[in-house]
C-alpha positions in Angstrom: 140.1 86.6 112.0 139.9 89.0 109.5 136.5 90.6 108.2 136.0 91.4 104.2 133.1 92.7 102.1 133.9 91.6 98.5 131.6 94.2 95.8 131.0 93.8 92.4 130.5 97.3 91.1 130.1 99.7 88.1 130.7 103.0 89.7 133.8 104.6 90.0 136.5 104.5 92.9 134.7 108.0 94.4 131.6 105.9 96.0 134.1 105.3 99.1 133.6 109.5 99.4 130.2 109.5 98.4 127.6 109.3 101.6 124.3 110.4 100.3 124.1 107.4 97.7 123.2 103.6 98.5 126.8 102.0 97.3 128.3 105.3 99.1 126.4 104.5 102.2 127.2 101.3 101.9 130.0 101.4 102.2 130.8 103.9 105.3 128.9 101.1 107.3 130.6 98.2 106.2 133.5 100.0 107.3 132.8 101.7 110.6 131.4 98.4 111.4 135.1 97.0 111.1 135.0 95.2 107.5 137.7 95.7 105.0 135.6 96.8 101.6 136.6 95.4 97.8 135.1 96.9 95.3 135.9 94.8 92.0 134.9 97.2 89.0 135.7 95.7 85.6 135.3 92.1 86.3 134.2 89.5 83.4 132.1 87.9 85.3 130.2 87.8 89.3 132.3 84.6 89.1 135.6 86.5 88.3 135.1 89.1 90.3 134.8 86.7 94.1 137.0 84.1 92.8 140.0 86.1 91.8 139.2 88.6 94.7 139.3 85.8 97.4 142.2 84.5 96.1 144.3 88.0 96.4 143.4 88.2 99.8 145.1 85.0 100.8 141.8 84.3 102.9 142.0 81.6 105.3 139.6 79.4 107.2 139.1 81.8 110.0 138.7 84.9 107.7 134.7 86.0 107.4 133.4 86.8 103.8 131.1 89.0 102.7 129.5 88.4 99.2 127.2 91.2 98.4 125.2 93.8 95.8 126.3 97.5 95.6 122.8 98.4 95.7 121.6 97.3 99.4 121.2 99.2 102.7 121.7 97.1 105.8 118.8 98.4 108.3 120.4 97.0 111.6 123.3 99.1 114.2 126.5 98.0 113.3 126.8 95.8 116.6 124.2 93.9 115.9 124.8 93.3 112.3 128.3 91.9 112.9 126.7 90.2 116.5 124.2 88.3 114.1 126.6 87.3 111.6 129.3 85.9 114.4 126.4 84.0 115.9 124.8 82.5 112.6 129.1 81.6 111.6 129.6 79.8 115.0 127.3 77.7 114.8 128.6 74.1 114.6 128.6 73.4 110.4 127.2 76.3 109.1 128.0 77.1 105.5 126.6 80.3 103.8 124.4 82.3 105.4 122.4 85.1 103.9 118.8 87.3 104.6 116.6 85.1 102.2 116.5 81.4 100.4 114.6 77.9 100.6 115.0 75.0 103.3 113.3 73.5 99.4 115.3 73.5 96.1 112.6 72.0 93.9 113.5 70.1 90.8 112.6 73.3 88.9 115.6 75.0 91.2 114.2 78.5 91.2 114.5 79.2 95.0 112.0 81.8 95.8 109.1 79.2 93.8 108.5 77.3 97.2 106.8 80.8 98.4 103.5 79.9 98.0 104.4 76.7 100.4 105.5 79.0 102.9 109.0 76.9 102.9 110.9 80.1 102.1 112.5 82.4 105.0 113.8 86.1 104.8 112.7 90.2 104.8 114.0 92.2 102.1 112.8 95.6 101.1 112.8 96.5 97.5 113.5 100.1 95.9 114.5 103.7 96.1 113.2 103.6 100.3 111.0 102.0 102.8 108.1 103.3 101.3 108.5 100.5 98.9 107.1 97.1 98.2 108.1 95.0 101.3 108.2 90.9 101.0 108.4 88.9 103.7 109.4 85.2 102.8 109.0 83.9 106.1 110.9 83.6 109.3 114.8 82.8 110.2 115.6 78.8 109.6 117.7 76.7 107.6 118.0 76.6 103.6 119.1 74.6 101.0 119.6 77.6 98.7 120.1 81.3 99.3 120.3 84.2 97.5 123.0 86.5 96.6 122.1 89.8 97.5 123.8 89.0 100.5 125.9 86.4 101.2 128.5 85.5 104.0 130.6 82.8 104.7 134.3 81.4 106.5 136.9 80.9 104.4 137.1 77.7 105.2 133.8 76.7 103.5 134.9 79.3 100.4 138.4 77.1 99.7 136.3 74.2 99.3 133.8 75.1 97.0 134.4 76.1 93.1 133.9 79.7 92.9 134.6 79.8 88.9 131.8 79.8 86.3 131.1 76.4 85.2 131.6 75.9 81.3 128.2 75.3 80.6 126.9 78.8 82.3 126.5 81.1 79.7 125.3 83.9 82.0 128.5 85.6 83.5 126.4 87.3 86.4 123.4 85.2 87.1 122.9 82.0 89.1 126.2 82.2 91.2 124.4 82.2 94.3 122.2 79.2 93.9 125.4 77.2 92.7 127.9 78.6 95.3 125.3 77.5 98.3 124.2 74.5 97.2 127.5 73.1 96.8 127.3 74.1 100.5 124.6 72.2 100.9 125.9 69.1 99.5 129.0 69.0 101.0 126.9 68.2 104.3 126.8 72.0 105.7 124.0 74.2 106.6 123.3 77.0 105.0 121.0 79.9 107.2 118.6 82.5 106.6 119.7 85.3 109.2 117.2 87.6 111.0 118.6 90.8 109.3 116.8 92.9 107.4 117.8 95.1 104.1 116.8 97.3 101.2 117.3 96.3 98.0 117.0 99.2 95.4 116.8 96.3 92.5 113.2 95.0 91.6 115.2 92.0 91.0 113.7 90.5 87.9 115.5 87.8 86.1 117.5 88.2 82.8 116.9 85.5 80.4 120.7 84.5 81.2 119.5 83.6 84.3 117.0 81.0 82.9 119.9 80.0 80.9 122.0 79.2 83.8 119.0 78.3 85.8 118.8 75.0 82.8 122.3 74.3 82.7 122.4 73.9 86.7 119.5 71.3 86.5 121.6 69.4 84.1 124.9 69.4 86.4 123.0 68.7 89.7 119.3 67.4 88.5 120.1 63.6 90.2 119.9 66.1 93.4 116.9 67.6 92.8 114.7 68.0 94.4 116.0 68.8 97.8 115.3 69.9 101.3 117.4 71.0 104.6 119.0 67.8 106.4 
């Protein structure tokens, strides 16, 4: 088994000697904590830059993916990071897993809308430090949708999915994550909400290419909508 962090990034190839900044400190964790980092700078797309990635590596079934931001800060030790993710992976069907999403993808499919519902799981931390606004989306359990911030998955579950932009996107960074994990969720896996906890320097607020996306989803998977953990 072989462990890789895939990044999208705009900085420059120095971040990996860089230890005072987020993407710097980044990643020197994800790589004393055994993970082999990609930065992809220059990439058309979010879509471009995991698809064409995963495919150089050659990753295979066994191989664990990680599909994240250059902007977070994992707040867990190393062991325990890589011991939650191994446990969360093992699990019998398990597709994506990631630190926030919906057990709920309403026919609306905006993930984080079931809030108010309390069907939502997940801790994040958002800006510069701690001392920043803090949402708590709701305990560890199993989702229909998750976001991308942080993602992981096998390989085998990422050579079965389409990791390309669909045609009808016109957003090349936005929506990836809803459509990567709930083709998970259709193809009869579940996807999980992990008990880990990160900061998130983004406030996170939607472009209107998101919306864009958001509408052309609806019309690829709207007979599926709405829908809820199995």
């Amino acid at each position: 088994m072989r462990r890789y962090a895939i990044i999208p990034t705009r900085h420059s190839a120095d971040i990996r000697k860089d230890g005072t900044t987020t993407v710097g400190k980044l990643y020197h964790y994800l790589v004393t904590a055994g993970w082999e980092v990609r930065f992809v700078k220059g990439a058309k797309s979010i879509y471009d830059a995991y698809n064409d990635t995963i495919k150089s590596l050659g990753i295979v079934a066994k191989d664990v993916v990680i599909l994240c931001h250059d902007d977070i800060e994992i707040l867990f030790s190393k062991d325990k990071f890589n011991e939650i993710i191994d446990e969360a992976l093992s699990e019998n069907n398990v597709g994506f897993a990631g630190v926030a999403g919906t057990p709920v993808l309403s026919r609306k499919a905006c993930w984080w809308q079931s809030l108010e519902r309390g069907k939502m799981g997940g801790y994040v931390y958002h800006g510069k430090d701690l001392s920043q606004v803090a949402t708590y989306f709701g305990p560890e359990k199993y989702a229909v949708a998750l976001d991308g911030v942080f993602l992981c998955a096998q390989g085998s579950l990422l050579n079965t999915i389409q990791l390309t932009k669909p045609k009808s996107f016109e957003g090349a960074w936005d929506f990836y994550d809803v459509f990567y994990t709930f083709q998970a969720h259709l193809k009869g896996f579940r996807n999980k909400i992990l008990p880990l906890q990160i900061r998130h320097e983004s406030p996170g607020k939607p472009r209107p290419s998101w919306d864009m996306n958001r509408k052309s989803f609806i019309k690829i998977f709207g007979k599926h909508l709405p829908a809820t953990v199995k």
